[in-house]
C-alpha positions as CSV (number, residue, x, y, z in Angstrom):
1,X,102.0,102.3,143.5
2,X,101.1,98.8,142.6
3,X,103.0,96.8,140.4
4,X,101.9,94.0,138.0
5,X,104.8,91.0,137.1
6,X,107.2,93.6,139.5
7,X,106.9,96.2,136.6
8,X,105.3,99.3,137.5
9,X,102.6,100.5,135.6
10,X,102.2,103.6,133.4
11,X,100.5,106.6,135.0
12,X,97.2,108.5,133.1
13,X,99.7,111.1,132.1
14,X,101.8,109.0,129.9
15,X,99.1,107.1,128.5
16,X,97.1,110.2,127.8
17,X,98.0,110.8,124.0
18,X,97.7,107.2,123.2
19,X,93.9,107.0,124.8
20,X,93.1,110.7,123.1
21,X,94.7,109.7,119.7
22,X,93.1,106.5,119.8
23,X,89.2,107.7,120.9
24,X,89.9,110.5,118.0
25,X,90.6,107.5,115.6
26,X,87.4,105.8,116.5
27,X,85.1,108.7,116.5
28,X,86.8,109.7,112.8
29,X,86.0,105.9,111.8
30,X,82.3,106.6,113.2
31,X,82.2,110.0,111.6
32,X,82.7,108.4,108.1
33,X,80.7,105.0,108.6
34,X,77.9,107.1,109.7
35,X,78.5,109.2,106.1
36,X,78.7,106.1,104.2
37,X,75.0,104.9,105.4
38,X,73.4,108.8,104.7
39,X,74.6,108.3,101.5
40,X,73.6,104.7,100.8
41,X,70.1,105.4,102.0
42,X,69.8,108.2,99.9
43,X,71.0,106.2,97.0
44,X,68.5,103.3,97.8
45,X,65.6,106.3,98.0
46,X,66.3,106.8,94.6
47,X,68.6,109.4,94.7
48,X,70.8,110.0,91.2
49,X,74.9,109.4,91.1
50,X,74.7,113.3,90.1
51,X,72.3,114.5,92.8
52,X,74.4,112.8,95.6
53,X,77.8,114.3,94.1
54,X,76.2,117.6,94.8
55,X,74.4,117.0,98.0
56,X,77.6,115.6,99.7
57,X,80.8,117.0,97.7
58,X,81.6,113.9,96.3
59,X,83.3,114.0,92.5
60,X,81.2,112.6,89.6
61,X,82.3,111.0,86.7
62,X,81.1,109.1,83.6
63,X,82.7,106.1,81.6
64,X,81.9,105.6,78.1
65,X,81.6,102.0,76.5
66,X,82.0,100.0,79.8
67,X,82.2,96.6,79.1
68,X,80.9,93.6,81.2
69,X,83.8,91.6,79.7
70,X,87.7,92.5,78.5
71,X,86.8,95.9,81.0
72,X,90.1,97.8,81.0
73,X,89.1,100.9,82.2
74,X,89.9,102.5,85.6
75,X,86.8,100.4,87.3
76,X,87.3,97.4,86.3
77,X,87.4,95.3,89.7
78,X,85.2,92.3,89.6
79,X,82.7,93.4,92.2
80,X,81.8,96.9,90.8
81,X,81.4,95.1,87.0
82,X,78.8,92.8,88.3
83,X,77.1,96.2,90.3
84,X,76.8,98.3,87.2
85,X,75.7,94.8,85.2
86,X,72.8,93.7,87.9
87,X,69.4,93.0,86.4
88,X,67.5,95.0,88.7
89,X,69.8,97.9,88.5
90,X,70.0,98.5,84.6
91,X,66.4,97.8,84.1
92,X,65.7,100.5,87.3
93,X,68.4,102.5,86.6
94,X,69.3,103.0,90.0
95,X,72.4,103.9,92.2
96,X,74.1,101.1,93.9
97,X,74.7,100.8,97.3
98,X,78.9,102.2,98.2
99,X,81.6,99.5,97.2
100,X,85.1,99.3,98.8
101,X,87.8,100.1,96.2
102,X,91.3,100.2,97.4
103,X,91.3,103.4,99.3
104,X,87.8,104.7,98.2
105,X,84.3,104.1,98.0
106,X,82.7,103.9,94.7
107,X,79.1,104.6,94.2
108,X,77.6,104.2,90.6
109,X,75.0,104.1,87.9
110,X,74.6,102.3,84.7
111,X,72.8,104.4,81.8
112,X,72.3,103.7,78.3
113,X,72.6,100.2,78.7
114,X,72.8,97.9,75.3
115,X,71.7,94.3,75.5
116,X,74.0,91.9,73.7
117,X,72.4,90.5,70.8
118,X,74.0,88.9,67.2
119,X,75.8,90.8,64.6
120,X,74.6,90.5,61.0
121,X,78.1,90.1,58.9
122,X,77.3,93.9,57.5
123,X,78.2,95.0,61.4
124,X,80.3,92.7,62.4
125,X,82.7,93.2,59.2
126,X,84.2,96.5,60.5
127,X,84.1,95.6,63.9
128,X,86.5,92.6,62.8
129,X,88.6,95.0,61.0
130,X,89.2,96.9,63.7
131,X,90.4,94.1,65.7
132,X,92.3,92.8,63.4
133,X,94.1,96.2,62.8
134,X,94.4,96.9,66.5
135,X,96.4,93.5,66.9
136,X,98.6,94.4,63.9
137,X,99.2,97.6,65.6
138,X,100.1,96.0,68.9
139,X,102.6,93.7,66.9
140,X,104.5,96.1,65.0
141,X,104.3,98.2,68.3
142,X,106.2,94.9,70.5
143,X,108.5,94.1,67.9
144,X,109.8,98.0,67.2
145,X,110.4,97.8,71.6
146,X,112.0,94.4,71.0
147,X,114.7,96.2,68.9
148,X,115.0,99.3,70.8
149,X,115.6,97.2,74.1
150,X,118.5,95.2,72.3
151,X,120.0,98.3,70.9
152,X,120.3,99.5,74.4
153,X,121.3,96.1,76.0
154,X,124.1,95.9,73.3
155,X,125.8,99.4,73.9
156,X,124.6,99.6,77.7
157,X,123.1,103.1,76.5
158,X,120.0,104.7,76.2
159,X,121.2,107.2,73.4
160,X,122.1,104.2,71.0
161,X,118.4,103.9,70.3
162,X,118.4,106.5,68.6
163,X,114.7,107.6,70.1
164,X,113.8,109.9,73.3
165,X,113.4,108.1,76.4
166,X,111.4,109.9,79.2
167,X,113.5,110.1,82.4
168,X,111.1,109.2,85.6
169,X,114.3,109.1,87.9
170,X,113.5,107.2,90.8
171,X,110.8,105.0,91.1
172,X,109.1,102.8,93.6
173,X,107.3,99.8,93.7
174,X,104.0,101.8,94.2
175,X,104.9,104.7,92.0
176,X,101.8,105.8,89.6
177,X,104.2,107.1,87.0
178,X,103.9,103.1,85.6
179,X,100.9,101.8,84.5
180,X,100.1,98.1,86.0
181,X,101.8,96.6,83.1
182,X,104.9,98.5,83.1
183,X,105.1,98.2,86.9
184,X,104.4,94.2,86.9
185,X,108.1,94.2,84.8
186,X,109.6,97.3,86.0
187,X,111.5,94.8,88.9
188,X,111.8,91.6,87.5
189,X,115.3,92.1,86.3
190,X,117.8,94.0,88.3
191,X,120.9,95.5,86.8
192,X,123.8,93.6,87.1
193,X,127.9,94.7,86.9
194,X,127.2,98.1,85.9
195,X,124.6,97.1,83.1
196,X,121.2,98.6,82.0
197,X,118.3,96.1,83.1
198,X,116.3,96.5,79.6
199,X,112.6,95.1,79.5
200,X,109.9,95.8,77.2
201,X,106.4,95.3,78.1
202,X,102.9,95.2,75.5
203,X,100.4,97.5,76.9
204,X,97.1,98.7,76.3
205,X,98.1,101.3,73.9
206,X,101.4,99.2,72.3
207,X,104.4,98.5,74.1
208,X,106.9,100.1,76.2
209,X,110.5,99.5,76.7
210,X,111.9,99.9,80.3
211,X,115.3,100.7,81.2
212,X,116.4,100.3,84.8
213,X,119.5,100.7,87.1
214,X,120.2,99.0,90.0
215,X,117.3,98.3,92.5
216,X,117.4,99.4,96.1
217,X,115.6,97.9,98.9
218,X,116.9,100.8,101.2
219,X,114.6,101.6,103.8
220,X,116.2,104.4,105.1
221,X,113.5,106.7,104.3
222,X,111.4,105.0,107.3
223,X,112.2,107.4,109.8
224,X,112.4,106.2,113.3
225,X,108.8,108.8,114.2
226,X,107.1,106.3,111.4
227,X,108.4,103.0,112.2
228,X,107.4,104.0,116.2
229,X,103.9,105.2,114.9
230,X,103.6,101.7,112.8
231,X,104.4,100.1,115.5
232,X,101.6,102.1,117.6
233,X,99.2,101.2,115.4
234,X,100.4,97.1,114.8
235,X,99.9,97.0,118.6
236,X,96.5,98.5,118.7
237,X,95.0,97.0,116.3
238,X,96.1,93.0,117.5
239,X,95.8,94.3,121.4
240,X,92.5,96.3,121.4
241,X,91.3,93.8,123.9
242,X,94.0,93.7,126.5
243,X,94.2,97.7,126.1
244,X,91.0,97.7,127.2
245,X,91.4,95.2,130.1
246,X,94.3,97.0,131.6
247,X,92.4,100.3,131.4
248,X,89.8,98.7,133.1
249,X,92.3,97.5,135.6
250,X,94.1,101.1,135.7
251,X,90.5,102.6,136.6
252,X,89.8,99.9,139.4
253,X,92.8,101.1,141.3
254,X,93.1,104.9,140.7
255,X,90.6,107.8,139.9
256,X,90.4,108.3,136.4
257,X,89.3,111.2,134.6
258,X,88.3,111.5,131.2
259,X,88.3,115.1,129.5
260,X,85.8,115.6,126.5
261,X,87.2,116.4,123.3
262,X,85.7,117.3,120.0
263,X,86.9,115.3,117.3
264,X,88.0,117.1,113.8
265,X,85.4,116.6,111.3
């Protein structure tokens, strides 16, 4: 047995989930990257967002009225507005190449495309209106949570409000049960000495009014499997190359042999 720094080495045997785990991981990451080009090349020969949805299983949908500018819809990340708003690709309607999107890839397609142009003051008059209205709205909507959240904050109590509350018991930083807006609040002010935290919030629809208890930065929920897994994959990822070295080292001393293995689609 040879040792390195008088520490002896791990044998094949030990090491043999790590290397199979990690040759699965790269031939998963090939598997996908290798479906992200079929479906860009297929979008580049001209194929539509509805005809690739149904040659790969992939989940088509449409947005109405989406706007270069003020876009609050669900797509509204800076590089997929200037896709769906690129010369080439309105006047062509064409597909655009796959786009990186938190934990997704978006592919898409711009139809019905209307130019900006001038109002005359006939169109523009409603238009206005309906701004206008929408702002009231959103006023009268942020001053009614205003005094809901200091009914609460006075008698530390969700039932003085005197209006339902929707429970969403507990919550997380990450939790989808709040929108962006809500969430961007939602920990800004813990509860202190056994009172409410109360914050209200305008929103795309009005305003909400968020009551919290105390916030918990418990991390006992990180079982020891994950944090040993975590740290599996921290190490991989900054050691790839000295993995690879040592291998290389392993094999110079000792037979090794590797087993084939299919990898799960």
């Amino acid at each position: 047995m040879v040792k390195i720094n008088g520490q002896t080495p791990p044998t094949i045997e030990s090491l043999a989930p790590v290397l199979t785990e990690q040759i699965m991981a790269q031939k998963r990451e090939a598997a996908y990257q290798d479906l992200i080009g079929k479906i860009n090349n297929d979008a580049v020969a001209g194929a539509t967002i509805t005809e690739l949805a149904n040659r790969y299983k992939l989940t088509a949908k449409s947005i109405k009225n989406y706007p270069k500018t003020n876009n609050s819809s669900a797509l509204n990340q800076p590089a997929i507005v200037a896709a769906a708003f690129e010369p080439l690709a309105l006047q062509e309607g064409s597909v655009s190449v796959g786009i990186d999107v938190s934990d997704k890839v978006v592919w898409l397609q711009s139809t019905n495309h209307r130019t900006s142009k001038l109002m005359t003051q006939a169109e523009a008059e409603p238009v206005i209106k309906a701004k206008l209205i929408e702002e009231k709205a959103k006023s009268l909507a942020v001053a009614q949570a205003n005094a809901i959240a200091a009914k609460v904050k006075q008698a530390n109590s969700i039932a003085a409000a005197g209006t339902p509350f929707q429970d969403l018991g507990i919550v997380t930083r990450q939790d989808s049960k709040l929108s962006d807006d809500e969430r961007g609040v939602a920990f800004s002010q813990p509860a202190v000495n056994n009172q409410l935290a109360v914050m209200t919030r305008p929103t795309i629809s009005g305003a909400s009014v968020i009551v919290g208890g105390v916030i918990s930065n418990d991390n006992a929920q990180i079982t020891p499997e994950v944090k040993q897994q975590t740290a599996q994959i921290v190490r991989e990822n900054i050691g790839q190359s000295q993995f690879e070295d040592y291998l290389a080292y392993l094999k110079s001393i000792t037979k090794v042999t590797v087993k084939p293995q299919t990898a799960a689609p």
